[in-house]
C-alpha positions in Angstrom: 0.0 0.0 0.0 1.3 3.1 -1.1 -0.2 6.8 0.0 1.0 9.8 -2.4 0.6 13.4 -3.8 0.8 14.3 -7.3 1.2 17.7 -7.7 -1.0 20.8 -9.3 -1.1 21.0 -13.2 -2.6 23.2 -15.4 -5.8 21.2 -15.9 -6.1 20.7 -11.8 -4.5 21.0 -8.4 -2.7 18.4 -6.2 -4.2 15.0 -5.4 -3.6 12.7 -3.0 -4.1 8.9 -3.5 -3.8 5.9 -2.1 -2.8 2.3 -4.6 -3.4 -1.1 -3.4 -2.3 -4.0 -4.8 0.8 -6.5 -5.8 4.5 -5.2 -6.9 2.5 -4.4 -10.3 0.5 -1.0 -9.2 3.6 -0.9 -6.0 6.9 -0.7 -8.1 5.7 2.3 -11.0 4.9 4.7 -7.9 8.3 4.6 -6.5 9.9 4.9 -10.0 7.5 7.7 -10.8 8.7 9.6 -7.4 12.4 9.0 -8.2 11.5 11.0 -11.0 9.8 13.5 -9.2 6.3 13.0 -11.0 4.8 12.3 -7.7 5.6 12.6 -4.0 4.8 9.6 -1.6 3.9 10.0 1.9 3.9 6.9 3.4 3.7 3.2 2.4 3.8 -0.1 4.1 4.7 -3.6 2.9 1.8 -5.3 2.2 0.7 -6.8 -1.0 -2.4 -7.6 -1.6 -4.1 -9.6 -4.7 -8.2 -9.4 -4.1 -10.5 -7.1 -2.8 -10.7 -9.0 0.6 -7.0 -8.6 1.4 -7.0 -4.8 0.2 -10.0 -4.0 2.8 -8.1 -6.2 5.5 -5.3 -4.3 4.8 -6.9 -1.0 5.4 -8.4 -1.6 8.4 -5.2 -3.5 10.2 -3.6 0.3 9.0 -5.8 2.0 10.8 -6.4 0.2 13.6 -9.6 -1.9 13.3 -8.1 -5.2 12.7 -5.5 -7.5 14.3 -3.6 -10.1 12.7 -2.8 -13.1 14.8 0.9 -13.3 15.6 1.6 -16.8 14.2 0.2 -15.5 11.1 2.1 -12.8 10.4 4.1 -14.5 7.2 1.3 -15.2 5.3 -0.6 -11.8 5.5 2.9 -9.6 5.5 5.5 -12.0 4.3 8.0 -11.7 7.2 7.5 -12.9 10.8 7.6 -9.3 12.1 4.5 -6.7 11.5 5.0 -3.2 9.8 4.8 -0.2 11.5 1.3 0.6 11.5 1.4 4.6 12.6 2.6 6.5 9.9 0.3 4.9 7.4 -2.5 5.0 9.4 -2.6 8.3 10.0 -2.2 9.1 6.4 -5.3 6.5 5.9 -7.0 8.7 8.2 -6.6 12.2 6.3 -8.7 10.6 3.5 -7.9 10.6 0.0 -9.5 11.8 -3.1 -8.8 9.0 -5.4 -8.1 4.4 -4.6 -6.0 2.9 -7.3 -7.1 -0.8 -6.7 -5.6 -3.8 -8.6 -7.4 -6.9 -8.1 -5.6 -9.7 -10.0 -7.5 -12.9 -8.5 -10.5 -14.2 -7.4 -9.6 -17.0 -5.3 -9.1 -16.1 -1.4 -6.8 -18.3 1.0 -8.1 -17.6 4.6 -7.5 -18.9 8.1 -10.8 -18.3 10.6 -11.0 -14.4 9.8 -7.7 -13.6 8.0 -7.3 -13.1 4.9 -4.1 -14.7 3.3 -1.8 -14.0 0.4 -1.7 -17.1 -1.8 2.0 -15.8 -2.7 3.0 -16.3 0.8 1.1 -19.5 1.7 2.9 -21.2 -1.0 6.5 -19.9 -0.1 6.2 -19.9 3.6 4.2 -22.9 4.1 4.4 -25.2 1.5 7.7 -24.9 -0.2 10.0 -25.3 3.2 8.6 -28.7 3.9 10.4 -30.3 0.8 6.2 -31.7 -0.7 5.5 -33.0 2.4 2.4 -30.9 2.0 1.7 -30.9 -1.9 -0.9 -33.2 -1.8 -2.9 -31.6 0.6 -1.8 -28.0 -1.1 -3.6 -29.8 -4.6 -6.4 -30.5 -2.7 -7.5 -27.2 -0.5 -6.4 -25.6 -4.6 -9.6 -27.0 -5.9 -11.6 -25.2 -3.3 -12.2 -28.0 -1.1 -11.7 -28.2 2.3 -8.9 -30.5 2.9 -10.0 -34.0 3.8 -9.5 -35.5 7.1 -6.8 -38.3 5.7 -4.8 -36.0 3.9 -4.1 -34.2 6.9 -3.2 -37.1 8.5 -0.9 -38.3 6.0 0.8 -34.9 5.8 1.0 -34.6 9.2 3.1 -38.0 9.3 5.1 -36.8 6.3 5.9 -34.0 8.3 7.5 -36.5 11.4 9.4 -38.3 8.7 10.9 -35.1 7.4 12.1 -34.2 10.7 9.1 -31.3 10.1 6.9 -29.7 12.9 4.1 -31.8 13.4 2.3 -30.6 17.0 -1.2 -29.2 17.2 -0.7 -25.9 15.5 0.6 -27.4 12.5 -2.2 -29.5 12.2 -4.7 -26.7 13.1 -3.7 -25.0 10.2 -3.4 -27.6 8.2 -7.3 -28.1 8.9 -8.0 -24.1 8.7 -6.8 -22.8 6.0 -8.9 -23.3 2.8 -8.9 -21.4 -0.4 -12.5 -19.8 -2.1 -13.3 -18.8 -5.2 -15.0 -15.1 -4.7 -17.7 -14.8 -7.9 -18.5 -11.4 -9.6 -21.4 -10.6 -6.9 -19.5 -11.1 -4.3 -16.4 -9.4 -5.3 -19.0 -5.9 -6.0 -20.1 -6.2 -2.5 -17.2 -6.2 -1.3 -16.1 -3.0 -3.4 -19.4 -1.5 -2.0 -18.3 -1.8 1.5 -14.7 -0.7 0.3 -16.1 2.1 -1.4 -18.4 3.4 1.2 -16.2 3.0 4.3 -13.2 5.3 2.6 -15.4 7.4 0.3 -13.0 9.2 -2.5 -13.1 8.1 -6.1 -11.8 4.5 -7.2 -10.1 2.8 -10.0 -10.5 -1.3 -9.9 -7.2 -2.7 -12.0 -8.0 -5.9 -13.3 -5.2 -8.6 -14.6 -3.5 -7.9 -18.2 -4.3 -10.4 -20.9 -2.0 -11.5 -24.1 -3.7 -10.3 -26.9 -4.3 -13.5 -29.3 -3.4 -16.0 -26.9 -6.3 -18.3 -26.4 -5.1 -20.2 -23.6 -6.6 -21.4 -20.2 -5.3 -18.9 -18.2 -5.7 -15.9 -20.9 -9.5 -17.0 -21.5 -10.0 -16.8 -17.3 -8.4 -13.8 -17.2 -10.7 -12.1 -19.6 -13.8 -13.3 -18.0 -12.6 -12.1 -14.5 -11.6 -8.8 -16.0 -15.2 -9.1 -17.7 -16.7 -9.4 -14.0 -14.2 -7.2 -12.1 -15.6 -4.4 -14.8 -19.4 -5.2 -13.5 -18.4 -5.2 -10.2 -16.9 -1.7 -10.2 -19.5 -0.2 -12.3 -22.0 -1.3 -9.7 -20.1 0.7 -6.9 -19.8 3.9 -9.1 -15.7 2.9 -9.7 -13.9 2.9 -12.6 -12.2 -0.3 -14.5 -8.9 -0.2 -15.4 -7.5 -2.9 -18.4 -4.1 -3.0 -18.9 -4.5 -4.8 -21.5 -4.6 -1.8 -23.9 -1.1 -1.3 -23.2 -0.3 -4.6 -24.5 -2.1 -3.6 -27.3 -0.3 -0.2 -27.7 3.1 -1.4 -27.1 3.5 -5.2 -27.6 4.4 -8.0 -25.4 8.2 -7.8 -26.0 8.5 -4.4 -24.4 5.6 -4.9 -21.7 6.1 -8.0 -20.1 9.4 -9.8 -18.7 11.5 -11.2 -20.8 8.8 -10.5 -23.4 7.1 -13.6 -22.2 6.0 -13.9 -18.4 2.1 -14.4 -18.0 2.9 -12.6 -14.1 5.3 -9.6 -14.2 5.7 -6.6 -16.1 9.2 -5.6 -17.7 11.1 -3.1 -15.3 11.7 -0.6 -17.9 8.2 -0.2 -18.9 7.4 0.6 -15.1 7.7 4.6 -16.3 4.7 3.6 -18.6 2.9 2.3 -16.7 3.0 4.7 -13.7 2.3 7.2 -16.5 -1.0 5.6 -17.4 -1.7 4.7 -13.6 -1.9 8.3 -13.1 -3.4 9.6 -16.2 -6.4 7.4 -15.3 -6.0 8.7 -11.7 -6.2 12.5 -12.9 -9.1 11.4 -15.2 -11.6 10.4 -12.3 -9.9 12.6 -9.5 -11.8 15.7 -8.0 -11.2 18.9 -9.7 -10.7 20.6 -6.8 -8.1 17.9 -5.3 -9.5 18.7 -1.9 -8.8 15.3 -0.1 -12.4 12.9 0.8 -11.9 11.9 4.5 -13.1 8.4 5.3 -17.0 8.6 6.4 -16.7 5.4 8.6 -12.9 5.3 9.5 -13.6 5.6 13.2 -11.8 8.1 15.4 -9.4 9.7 13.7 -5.3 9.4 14.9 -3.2 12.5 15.4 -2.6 14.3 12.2 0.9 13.8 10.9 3.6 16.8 11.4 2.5 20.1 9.6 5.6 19.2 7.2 4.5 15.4 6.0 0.7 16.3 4.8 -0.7 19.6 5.4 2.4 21.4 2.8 0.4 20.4 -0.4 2.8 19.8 -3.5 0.6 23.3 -5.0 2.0 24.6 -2.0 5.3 23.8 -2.8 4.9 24.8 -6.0 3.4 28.4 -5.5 6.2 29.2 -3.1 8.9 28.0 -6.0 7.1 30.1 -8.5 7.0 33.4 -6.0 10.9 33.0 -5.1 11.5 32.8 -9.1 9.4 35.8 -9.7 11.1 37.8 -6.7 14.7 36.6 -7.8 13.8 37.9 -11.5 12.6 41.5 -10.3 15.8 42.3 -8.2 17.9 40.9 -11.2 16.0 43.2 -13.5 15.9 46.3 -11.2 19.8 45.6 -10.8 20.1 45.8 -14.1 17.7 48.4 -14.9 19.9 50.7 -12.0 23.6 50.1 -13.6 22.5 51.4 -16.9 20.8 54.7 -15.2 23.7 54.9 -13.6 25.9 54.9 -16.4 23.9 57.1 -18.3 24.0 59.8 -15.8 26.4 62.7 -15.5 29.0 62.3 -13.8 29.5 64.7 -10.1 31.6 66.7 -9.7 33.5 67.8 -6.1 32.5 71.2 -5.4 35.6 73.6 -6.0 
């Protein structure tokens, strides 16, 4: 999650927005700052791939929602938590404009926590040297696991030399995976949407132009639903697609071929067409929307970090230029008087 300012333009003033999503909406902001296109205020390690995780998200940012200690590397990758203040008191000064990127619609989860699929695969699966790949395949058709194949994982575990105790077990029998279906996934945005208030763009997953394949052809019906779903809430769909279309999968994708990842030097590209579609749906008045439903809100950040607006910034630039460029001029303006003048002379 990444909160950020892009400054005043001639066709509007600054406006502050906050993207959620994978490295795929993440990774163009940061480029796009180191660039100076864009000024980021705060930001906090969580990737998120569904509309369940992004509202999770949100609310463990500002304070509504706890994540369970033991869980910690499937919601946030590491073992330890991120900071939670800085962000959430951005959260908390509202925001005009949610860049959203929703890129699947099947949800791991654990009792009430949401987890990244990303995350239960590398931290849960993949240590265990496929002592739990069968019971992975299983709970991956959207099955609860059966009792059996806990049990044999569970004693593939002991023979690995593995954890096998009682919490291993319990999450072996928690965690299941869902598939979320377009109605579903546009309440979800409704909540999203009403809670925060502001304007939203929903990102969908790109798609190969031409290819025809399994994954492509799901792709294009969850895009088809994900562009329902926001329309239903009042949002905006974003394809990226397009810039497939525009600029072809050599220069788009990585290595011109990966079905996951975009090529790093087309980041610029996309951050540009990120924001364009931000601008497009932003308030003209970039006055920021604060939450409706957020809850109390946290002390506000130092006068420095939020309140000094990049039009702001910019105005103050724009009235030390203009200053500097009258005292040049009236320099100027008095060393030709004064070698025009005549010249004193001492009285005798």
């Amino acid at each position: 999650m990444v909160v950020f300012e892009l400054p005043a333009t001639r066709e509007g003033s600054a406006l502050r927005a906050v993207s959620l999503g994978s490295c795929r909406v993440r990774n163009p902001m940061f480029v796009l700052r180191d660039r100076g296109a864009l000024r980021i205020l705060a930001e906090g390690p969580t990737p998120t791939h569904t509309a369940e995780e992004a509202g999770q998200s949100l609310a463990f940012f500002m304070g509504e929602q706890t994540i369970p200690e033991d869980l910690n590397k499937f919601v946030f990758e590491y073992d330890h938590r991120p900071v939670q203040e800085r962000l959430g008191r951005a959260l908390h000064q509202g925001a005009d404009v949610f860049l959203l990127e929703i890129s699947d619609d099947k949800q791991f989860s654990y009792e009430n926590t949401f987890l990244n699929q990303n995350f239960v695969s590398r931290h849960f699966v993949q240590p265990y040297r496929g002592a739990l790949l069968d019971w992975y395949r299983e709970i991956s058709r959207c099955q609860p696991a059966a009792e059996s194949t806990v049990e044999a994982a569970l004693e593939k575990l002991r023979i690995g030399g593995f954890r096998h105790d009682e919490d291993m077990a319990a999450l072996l029998r928690g965690i299941h995976l869902e598939k979320r279906n377009g109605d579903e996934i546009a309440a979800t945005l409704k909540a999203l949407t009403s809670k925060m208030g502001g304007r939203w763009v929903i990102v969908g997953p790109f798609t190969i132009p031409g290819d025809k394949g399994d994954v492509m052809t799901r792709r294009r019906a969850f895009n088809k639903a994900l562009r329902a779903a926001a329309e239903s809430c009042g949002a905006t769909f974003f394809n990226p697609t397009r810039l497939l279309r525009r600029h072809g999968k050599e220069g788009v994708l990585a290595a011109g071929v990966s079905i996951y990842e975009y090529e790093e030097s087309f980041y610029p590209t996309l951050g540009a067409a990120l924001i364009k579609q931000i601008r497009t749906v932003g308030p003209a008045s970039g006055a920021s929307v604060a939450p409706p439903n957020a809850g109390t809100p946290l002390a506000p950040l130092p006068l420095p970090e939020i309140t000094r607006s990049a039009l702001a910034i910019w105005l103050e630039a724009k009235t030390v230029a203009f200053l500097r460029r009258c005292r040049s001029r009236l320099r100027k303006l008095y060393r030709g008087l004064t070698r025009t003048s005549p010249v004193r002379r001492a009285p005798p």
